[in-house]
GUMITOR-574703 format. One record per residue: x, z negated, y negated of N, C-alpha, C in turn; residue number from 1; chain; residue in one letter. Coordinates in nm, 4 decimals. Layout:
<r n_c1="X" n_c3="Z" n_c2="Y" ca_c1="X" ca_c3="Z" ca_c2="Y" c_c1="X" c_c3="Z" c_c2="Y" k="NUM" c="A" r="A"/>
...
! end
This chain:
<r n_c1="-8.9359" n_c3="5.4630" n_c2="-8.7318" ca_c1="-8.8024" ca_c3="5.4256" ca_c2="-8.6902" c_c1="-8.6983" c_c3="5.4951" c_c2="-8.7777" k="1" c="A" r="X"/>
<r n_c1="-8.7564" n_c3="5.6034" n_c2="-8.7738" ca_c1="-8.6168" ca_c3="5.6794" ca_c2="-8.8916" c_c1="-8.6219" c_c3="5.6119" c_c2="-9.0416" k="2" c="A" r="X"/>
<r n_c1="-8.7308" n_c3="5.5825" n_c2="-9.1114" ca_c1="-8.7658" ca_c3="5.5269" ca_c2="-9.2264" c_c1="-8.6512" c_c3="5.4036" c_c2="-9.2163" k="3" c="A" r="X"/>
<r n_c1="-8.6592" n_c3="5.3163" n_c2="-9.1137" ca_c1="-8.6234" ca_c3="5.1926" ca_c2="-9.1233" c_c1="-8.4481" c_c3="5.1940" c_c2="-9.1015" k="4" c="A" r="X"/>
<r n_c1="-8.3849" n_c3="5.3091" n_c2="-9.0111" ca_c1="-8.2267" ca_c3="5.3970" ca_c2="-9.0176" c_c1="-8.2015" c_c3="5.3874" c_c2="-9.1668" k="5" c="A" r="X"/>
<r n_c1="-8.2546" n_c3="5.4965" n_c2="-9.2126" ca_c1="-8.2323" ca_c3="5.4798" ca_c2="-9.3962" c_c1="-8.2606" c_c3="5.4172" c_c2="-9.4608" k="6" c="A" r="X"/>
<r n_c1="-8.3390" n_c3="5.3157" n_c2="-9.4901" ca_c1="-8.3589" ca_c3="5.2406" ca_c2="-9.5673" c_c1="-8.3861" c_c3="5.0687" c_c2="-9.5917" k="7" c="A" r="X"/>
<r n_c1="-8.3368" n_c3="5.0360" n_c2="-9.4864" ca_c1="-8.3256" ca_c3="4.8655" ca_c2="-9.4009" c_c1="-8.1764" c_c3="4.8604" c_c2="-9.4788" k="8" c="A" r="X"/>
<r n_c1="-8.1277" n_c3="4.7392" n_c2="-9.5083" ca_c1="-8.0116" ca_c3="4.6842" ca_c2="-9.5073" c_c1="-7.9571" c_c3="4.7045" c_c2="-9.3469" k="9" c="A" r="X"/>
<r n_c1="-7.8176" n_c3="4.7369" n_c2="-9.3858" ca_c1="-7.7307" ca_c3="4.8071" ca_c2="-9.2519" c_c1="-7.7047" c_c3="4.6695" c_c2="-9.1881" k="10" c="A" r="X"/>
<r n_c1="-7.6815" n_c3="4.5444" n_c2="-9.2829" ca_c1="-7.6678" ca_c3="4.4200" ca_c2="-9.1906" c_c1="-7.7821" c_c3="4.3385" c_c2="-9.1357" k="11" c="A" r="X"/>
<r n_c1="-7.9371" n_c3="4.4190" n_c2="-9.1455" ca_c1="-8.0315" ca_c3="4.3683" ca_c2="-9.0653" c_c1="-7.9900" c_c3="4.3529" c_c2="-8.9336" k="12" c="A" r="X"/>
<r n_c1="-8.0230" n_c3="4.2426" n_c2="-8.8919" ca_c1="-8.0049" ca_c3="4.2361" ca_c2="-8.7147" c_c1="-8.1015" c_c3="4.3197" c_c2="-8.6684" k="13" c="A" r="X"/>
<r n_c1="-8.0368" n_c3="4.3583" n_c2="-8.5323" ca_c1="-8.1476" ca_c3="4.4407" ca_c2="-8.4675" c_c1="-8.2446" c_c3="4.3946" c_c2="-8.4386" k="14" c="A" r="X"/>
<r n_c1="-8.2415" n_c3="4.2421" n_c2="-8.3888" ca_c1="-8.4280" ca_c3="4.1575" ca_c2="-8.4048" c_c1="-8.4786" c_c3="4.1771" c_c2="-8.4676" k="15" c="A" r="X"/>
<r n_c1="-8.4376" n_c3="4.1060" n_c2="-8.5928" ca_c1="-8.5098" ca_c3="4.1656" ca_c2="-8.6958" c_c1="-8.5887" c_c3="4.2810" c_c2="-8.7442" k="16" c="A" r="X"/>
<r n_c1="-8.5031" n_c3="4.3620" n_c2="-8.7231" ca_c1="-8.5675" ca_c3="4.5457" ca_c2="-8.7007" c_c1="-8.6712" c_c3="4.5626" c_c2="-8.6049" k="17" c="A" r="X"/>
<r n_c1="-8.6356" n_c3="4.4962" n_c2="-8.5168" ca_c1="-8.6946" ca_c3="4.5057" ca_c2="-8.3652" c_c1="-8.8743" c_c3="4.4264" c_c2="-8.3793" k="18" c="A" r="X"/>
<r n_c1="-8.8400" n_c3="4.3479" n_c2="-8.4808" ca_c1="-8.9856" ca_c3="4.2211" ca_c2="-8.5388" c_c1="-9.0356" c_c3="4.3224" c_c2="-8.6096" k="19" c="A" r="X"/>
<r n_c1="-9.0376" n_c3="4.4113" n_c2="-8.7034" ca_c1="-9.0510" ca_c3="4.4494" ca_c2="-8.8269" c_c1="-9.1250" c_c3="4.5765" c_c2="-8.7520" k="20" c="A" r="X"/>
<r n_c1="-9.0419" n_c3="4.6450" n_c2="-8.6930" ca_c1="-9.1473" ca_c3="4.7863" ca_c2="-8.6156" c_c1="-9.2910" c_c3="4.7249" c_c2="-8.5143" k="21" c="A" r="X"/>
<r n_c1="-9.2673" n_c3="4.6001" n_c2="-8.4612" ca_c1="-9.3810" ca_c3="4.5393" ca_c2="-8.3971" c_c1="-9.4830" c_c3="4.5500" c_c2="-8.4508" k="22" c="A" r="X"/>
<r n_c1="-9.4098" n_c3="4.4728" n_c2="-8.6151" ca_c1="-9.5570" ca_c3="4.4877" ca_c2="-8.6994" c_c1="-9.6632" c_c3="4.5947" c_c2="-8.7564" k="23" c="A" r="X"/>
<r n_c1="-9.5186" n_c3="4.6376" n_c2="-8.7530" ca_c1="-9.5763" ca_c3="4.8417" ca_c2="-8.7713" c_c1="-9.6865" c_c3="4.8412" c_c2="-8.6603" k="24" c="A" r="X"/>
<r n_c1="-9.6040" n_c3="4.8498" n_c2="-8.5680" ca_c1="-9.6880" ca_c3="4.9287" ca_c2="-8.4291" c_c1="-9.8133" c_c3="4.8404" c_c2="-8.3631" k="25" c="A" r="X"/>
<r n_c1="-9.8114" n_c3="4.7133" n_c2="-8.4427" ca_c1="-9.9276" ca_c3="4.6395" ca_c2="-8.4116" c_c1="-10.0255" c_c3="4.6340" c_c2="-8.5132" k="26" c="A" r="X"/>
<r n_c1="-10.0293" n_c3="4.6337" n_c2="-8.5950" ca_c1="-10.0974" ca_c3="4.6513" ca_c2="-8.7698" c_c1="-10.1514" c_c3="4.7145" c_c2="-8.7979" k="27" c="A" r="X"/>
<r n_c1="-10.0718" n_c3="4.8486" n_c2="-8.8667" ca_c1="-10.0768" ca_c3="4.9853" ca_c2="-8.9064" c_c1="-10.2154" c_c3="5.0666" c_c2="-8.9043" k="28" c="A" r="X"/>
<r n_c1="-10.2139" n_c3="5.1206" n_c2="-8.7429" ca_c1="-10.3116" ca_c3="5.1994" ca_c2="-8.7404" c_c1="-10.4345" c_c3="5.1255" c_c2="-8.7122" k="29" c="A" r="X"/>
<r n_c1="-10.4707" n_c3="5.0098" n_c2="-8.6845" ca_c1="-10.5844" ca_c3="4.9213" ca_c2="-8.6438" c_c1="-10.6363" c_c3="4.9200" c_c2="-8.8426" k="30" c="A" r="X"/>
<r n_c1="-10.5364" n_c3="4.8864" n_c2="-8.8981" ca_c1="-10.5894" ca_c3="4.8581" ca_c2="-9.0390" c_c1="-10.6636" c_c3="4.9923" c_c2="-9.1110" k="31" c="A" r="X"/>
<r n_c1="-10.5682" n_c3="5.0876" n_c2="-9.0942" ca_c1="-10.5801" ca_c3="5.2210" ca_c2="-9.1372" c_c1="-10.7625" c_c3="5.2484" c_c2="-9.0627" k="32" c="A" r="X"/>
<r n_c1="-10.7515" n_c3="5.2520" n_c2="-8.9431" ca_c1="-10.8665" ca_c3="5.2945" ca_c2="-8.8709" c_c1="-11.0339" c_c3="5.1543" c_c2="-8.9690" k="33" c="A" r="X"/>
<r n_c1="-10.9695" n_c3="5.0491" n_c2="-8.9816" ca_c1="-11.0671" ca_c3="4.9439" ca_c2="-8.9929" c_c1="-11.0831" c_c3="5.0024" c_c2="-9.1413" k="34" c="A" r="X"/>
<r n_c1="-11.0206" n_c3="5.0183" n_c2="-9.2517" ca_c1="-11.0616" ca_c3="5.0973" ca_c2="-9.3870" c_c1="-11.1293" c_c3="5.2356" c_c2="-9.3819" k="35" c="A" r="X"/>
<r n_c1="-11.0973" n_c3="5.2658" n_c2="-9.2897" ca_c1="-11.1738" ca_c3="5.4141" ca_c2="-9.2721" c_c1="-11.3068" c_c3="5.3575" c_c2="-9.1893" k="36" c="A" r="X"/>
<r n_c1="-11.3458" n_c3="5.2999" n_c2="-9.1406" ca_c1="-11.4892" ca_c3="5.2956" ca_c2="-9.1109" c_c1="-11.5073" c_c3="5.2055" c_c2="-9.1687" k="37" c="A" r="X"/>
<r n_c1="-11.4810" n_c3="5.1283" n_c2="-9.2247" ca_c1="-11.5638" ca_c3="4.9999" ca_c2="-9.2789" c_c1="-11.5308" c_c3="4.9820" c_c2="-9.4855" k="38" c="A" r="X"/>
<r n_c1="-11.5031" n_c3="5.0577" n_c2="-9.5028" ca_c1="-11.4830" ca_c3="5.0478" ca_c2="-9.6415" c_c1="-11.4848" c_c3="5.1995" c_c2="-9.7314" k="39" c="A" r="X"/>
<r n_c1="-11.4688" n_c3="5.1666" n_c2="-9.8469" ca_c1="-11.4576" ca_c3="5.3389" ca_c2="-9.9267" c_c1="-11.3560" c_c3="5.3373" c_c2="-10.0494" k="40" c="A" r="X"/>
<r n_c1="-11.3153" n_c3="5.4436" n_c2="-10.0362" ca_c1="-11.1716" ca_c3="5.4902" ca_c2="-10.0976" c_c1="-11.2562" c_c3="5.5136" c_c2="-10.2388" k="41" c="A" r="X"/>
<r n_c1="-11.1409" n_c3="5.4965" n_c2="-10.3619" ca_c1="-11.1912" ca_c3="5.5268" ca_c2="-10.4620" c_c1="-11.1351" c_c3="5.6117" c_c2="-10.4859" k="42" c="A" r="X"/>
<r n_c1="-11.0120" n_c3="5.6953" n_c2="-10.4494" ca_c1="-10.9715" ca_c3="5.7881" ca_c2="-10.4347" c_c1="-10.9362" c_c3="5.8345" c_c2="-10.3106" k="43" c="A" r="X"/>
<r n_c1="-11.0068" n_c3="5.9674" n_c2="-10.2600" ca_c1="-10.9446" ca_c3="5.9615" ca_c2="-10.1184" c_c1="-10.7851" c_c3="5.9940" c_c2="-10.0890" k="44" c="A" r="X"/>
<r n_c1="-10.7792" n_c3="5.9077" n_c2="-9.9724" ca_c1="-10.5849" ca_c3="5.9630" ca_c2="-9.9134" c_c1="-10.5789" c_c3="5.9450" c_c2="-9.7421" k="45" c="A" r="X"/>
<r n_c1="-10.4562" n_c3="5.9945" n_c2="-9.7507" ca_c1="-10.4102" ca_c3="6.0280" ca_c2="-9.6162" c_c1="-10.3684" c_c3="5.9378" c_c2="-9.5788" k="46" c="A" r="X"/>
<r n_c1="-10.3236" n_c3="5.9589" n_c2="-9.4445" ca_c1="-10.3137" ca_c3="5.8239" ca_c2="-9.3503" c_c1="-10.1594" c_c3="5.7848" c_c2="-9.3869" k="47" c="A" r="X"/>
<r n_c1="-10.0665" n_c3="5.9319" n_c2="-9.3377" ca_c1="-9.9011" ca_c3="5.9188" ca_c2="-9.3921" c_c1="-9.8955" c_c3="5.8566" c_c2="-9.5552" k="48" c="A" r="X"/>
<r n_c1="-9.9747" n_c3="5.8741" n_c2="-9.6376" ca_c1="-9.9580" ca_c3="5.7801" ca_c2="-9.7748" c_c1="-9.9570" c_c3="5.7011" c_c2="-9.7206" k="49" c="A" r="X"/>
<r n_c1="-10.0681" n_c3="5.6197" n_c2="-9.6829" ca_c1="-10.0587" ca_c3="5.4704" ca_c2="-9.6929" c_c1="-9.9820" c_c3="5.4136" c_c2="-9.6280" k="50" c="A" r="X"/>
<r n_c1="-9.9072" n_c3="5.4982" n_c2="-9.5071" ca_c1="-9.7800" ca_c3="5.4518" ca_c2="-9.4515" c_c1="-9.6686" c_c3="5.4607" c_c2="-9.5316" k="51" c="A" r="X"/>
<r n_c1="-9.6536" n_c3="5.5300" n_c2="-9.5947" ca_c1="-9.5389" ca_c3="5.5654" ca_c2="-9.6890" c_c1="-9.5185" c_c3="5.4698" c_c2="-9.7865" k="52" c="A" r="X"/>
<r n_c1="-9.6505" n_c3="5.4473" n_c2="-9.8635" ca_c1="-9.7031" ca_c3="5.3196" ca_c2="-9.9733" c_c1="-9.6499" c_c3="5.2090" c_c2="-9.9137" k="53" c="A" r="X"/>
<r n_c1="-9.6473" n_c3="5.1168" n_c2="-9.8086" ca_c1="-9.6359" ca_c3="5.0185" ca_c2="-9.7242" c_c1="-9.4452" c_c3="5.0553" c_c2="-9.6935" k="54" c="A" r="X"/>
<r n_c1="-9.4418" n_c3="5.1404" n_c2="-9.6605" ca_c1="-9.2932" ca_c3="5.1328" ca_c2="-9.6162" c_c1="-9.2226" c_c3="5.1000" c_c2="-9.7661" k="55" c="A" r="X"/>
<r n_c1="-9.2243" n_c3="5.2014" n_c2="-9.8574" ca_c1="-9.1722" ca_c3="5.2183" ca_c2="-9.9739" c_c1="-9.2080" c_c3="5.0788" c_c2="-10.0583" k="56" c="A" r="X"/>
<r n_c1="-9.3135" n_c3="5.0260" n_c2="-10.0557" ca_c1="-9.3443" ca_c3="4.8725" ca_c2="-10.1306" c_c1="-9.2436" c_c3="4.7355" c_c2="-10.0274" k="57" c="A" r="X"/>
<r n_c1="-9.2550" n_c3="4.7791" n_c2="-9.9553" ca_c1="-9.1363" ca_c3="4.6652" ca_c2="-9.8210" c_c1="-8.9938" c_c3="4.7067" c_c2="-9.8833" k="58" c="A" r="X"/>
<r n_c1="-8.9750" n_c3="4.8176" n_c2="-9.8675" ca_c1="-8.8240" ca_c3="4.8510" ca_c2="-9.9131" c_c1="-8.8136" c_c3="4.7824" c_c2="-10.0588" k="59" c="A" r="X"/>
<r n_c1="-8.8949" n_c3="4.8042" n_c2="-10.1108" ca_c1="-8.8500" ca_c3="4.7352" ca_c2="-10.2854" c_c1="-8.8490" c_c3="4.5881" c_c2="-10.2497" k="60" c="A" r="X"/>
<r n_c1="-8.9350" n_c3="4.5054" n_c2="-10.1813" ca_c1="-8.9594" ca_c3="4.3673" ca_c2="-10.2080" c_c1="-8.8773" c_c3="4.3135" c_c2="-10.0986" k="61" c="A" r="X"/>
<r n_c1="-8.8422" n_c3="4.3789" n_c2="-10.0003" ca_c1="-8.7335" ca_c3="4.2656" ca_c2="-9.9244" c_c1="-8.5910" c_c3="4.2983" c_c2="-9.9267" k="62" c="A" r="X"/>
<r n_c1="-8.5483" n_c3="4.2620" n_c2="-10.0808" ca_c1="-8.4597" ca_c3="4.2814" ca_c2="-10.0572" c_c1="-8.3453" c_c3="4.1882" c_c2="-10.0906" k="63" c="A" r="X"/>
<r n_c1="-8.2359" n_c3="4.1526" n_c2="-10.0774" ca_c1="-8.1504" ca_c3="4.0397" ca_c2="-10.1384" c_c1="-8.1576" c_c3="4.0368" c_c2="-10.2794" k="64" c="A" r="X"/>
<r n_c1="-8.1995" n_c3="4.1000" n_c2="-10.3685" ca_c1="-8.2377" ca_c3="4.1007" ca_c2="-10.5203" c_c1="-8.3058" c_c3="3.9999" c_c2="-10.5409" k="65" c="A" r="X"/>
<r n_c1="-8.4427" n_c3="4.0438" n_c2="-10.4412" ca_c1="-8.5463" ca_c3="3.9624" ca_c2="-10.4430" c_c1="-8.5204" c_c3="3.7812" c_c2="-10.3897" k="66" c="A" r="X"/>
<r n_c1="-8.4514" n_c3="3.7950" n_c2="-10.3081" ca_c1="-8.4086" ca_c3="3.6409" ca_c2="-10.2241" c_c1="-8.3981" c_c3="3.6316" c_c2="-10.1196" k="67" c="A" r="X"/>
<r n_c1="-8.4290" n_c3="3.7755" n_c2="-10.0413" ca_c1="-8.4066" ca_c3="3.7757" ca_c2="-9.9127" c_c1="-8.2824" c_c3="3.7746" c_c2="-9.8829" k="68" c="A" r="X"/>
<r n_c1="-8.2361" n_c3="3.6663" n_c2="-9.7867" ca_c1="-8.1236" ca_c3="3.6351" ca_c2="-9.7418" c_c1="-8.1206" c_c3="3.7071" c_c2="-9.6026" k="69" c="A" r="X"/>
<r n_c1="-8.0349" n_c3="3.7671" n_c2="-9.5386" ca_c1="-8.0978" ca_c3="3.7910" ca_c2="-9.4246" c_c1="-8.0514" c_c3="3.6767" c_c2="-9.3253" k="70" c="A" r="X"/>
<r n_c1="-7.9497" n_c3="3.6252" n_c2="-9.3659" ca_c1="-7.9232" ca_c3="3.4755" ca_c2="-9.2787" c_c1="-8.0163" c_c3="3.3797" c_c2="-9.3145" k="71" c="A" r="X"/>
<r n_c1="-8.1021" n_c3="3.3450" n_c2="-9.4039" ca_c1="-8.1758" ca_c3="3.2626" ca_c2="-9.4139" c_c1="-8.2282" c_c3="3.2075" c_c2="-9.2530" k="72" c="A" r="X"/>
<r n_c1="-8.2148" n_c3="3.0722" n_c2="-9.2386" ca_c1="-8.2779" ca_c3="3.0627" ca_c2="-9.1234" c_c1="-8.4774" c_c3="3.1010" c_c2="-9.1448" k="73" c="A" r="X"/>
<r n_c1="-8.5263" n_c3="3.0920" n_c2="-9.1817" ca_c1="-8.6428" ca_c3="3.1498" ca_c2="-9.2854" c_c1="-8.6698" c_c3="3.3091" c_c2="-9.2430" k="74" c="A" r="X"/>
<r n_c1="-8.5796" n_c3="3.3771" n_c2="-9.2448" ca_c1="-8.5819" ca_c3="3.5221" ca_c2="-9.3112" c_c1="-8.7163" c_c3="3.6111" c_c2="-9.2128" k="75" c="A" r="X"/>
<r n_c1="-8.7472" n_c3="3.5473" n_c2="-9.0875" ca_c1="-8.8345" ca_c3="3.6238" ca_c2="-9.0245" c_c1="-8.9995" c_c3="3.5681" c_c2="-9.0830" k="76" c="A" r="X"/>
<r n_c1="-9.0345" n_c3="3.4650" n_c2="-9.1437" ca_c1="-9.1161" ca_c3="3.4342" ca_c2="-9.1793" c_c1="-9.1349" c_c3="3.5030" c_c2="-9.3116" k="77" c="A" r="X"/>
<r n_c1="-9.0174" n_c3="3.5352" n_c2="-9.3494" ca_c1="-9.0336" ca_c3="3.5900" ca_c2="-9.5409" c_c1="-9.0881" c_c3="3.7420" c_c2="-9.4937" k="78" c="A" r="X"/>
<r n_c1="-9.0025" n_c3="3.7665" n_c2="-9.3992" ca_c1="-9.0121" ca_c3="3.9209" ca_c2="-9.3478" c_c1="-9.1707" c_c3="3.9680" c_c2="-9.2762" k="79" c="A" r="X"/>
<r n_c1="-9.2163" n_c3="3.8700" n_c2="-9.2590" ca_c1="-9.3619" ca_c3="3.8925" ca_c2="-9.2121" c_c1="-9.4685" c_c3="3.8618" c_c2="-9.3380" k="80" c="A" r="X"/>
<r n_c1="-9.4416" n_c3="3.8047" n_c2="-9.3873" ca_c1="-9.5399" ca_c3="3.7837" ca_c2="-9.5340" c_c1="-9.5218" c_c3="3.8459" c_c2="-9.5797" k="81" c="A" r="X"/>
<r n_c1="-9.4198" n_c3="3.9031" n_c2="-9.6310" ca_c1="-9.3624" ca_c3="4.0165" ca_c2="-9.7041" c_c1="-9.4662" c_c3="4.1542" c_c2="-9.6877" k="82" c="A" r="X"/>
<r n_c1="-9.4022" n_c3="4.1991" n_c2="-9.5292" ca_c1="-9.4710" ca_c3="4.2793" ca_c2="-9.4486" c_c1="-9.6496" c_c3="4.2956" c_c2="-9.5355" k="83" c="A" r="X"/>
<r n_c1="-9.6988" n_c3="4.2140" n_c2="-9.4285" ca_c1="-9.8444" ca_c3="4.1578" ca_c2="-9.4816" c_c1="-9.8925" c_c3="4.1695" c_c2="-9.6287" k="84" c="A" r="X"/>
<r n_c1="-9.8015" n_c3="4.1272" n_c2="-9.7290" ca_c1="-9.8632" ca_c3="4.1383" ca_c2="-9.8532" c_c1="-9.8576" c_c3="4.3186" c_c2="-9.9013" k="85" c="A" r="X"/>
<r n_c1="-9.7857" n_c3="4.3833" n_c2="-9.8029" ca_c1="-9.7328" ca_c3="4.5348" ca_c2="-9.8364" c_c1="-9.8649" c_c3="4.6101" c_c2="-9.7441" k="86" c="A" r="X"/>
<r n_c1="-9.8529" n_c3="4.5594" n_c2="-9.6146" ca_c1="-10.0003" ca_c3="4.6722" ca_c2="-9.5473" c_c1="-10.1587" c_c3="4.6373" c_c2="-9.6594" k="87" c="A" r="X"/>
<r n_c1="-10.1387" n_c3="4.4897" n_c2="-9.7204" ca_c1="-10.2827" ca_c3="4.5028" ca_c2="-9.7669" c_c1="-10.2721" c_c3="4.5452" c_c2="-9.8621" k="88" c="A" r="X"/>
<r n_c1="-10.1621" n_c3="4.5617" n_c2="-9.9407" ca_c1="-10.1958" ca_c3="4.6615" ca_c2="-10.0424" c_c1="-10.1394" c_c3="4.7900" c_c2="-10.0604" k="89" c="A" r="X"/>
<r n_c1="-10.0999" n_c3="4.8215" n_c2="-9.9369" ca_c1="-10.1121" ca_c3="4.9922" ca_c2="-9.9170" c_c1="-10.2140" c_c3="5.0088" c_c2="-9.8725" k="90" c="A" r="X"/>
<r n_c1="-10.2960" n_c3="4.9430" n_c2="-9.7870" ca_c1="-10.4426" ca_c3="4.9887" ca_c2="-9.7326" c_c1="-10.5064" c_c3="5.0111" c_c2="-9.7600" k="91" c="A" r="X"/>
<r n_c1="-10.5455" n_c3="4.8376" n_c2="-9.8399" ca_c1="-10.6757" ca_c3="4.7862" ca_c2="-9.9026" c_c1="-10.6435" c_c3="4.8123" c_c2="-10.0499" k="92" c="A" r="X"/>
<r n_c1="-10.5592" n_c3="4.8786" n_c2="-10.1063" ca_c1="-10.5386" ca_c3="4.8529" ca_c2="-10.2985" c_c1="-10.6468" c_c3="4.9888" c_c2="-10.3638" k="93" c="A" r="X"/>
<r n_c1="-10.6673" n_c3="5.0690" n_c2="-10.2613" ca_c1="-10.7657" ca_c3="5.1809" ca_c2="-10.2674" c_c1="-10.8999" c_c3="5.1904" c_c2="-10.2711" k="94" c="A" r="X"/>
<r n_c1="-10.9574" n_c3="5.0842" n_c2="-10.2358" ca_c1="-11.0942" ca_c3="5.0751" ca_c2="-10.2008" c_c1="-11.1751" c_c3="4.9625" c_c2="-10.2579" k="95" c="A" r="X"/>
<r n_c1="-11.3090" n_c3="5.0541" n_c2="-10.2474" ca_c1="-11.4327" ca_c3="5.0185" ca_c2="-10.3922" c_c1="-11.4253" c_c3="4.8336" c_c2="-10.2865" k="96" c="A" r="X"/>
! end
């Protein structure tokens, strides 16, 4: 939540925000936990990296640079793919 204070566009709607931590809090640690028993690191790391990796790769790619509009009627679908293409490769970009 603090990550997303500093570093979200200030004119995100709060839905939006409100969609975006879901995914966090629904995702995250199920993925984290499913790479740790079911796969192998080619380098080992910590759990806060790969959260950090995932936050910090979202912050670069959604941003109005990129095409994110946040009025787009669209913008929650971009914002979830987005999402998605960032947990699998903070997760999964590590492993044999």
């Amino acid at each position: 939540d603090t990550w997303m204070k500093k570093h979200l566009p200030e004119a995100m709607p709060e839905g939006l925000r409100g969609e975006l931590l879901e995914l966090f809090d629904n995702t995250m640690e199920r993925s984290i936990k499913f790479m740790r028993r079911n796969c192998s690191e080619s380098i080992a790391s910590m759990d806060n990296n790969l959260v950090l990796s995932c936050c910090r790769l979202f912050q670069s790619l959604f941003a109005e640079k990129n095409g994110c509009a946040l009025d787009a009627p669209d913008i929650l679908d971009v914002m979830k793919k987005i999402f998605m293409f960032c947990l699998v490769w903070s997760v999964g970009g590590n492993i044999d």
